[in-house]
N, C-alpha and C positions, 0 to 999 in steps of 0.2 A: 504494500500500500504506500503511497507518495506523501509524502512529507506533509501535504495539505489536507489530502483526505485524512490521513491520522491524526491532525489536530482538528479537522474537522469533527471526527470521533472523538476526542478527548474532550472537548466541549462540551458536545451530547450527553460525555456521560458525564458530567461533572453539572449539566443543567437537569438532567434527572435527579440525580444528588442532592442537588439546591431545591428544587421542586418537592423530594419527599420531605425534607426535612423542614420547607416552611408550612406542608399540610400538616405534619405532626407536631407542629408548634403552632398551631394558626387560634388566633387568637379571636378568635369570635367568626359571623356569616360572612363578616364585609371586609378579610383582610385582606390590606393591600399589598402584604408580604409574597402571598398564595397568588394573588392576580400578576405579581412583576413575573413570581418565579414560574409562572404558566404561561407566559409569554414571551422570555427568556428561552423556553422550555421549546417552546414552537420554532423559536427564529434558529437556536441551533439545529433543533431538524433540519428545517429546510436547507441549512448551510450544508450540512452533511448528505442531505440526499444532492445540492449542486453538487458538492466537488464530487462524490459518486457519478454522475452523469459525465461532469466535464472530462472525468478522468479513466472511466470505464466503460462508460454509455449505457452503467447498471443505477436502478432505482430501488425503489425499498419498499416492502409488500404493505406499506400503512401509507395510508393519506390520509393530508390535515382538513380538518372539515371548515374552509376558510370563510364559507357565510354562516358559522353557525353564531344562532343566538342564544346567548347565557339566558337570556330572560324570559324565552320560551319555552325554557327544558326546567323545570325542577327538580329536580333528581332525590329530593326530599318529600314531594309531595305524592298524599296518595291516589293509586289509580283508581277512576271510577270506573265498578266493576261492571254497570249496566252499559256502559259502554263498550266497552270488551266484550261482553256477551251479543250485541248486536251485533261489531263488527264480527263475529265468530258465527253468528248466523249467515252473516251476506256472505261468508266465505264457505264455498260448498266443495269439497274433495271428489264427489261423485260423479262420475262418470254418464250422462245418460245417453 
């Protein structure tokens, strides 16, 4: 690996690193420790999937989800089951 993509990877993993350890220290919903070090977290991927391309014309079996919205995923909130149960009706396996 070239000297670029390896510090490309050394970043990566030193921004996962920074990333667990500001979730496991995060200090309430709204930290903005957790917000840098997931953002942080994102720019080195990408850096790391470029030098991969520029350097081997290889990519990496994960993409980043670049229009995603924080504020319409609650990942705390619970699902409502009546929902789920219709969408499970519309969806029919059967063959006819």
């Amino acid at each position: 690996m070239s000297a670029e993509a390896r510090e490309a990877l050394r970043r990566l993993t030193a921004a996962f690193e920074e990333h667990l350890e500001a979730v496991t220290s995060r200090r309430g919903e709204e930290d903005a420790t957790v917000d840098d070090a997931y953002e942080a977290l994102a720019e080195a991927f990408v850096r790391y999937e470029e030098a991969l391309d520029v350097e081997y014309a290889e990519t990496l079996p994960v993409l980043l989800d670049e229009d995603f919205d924080e504020e319409a995923l609650d990942g705390h909130a619970e699902e409502d089951d009546e929902a789920l149960d219709d969408d499970l009706d519309d969806f029919d396996l059967r063959q006819e």
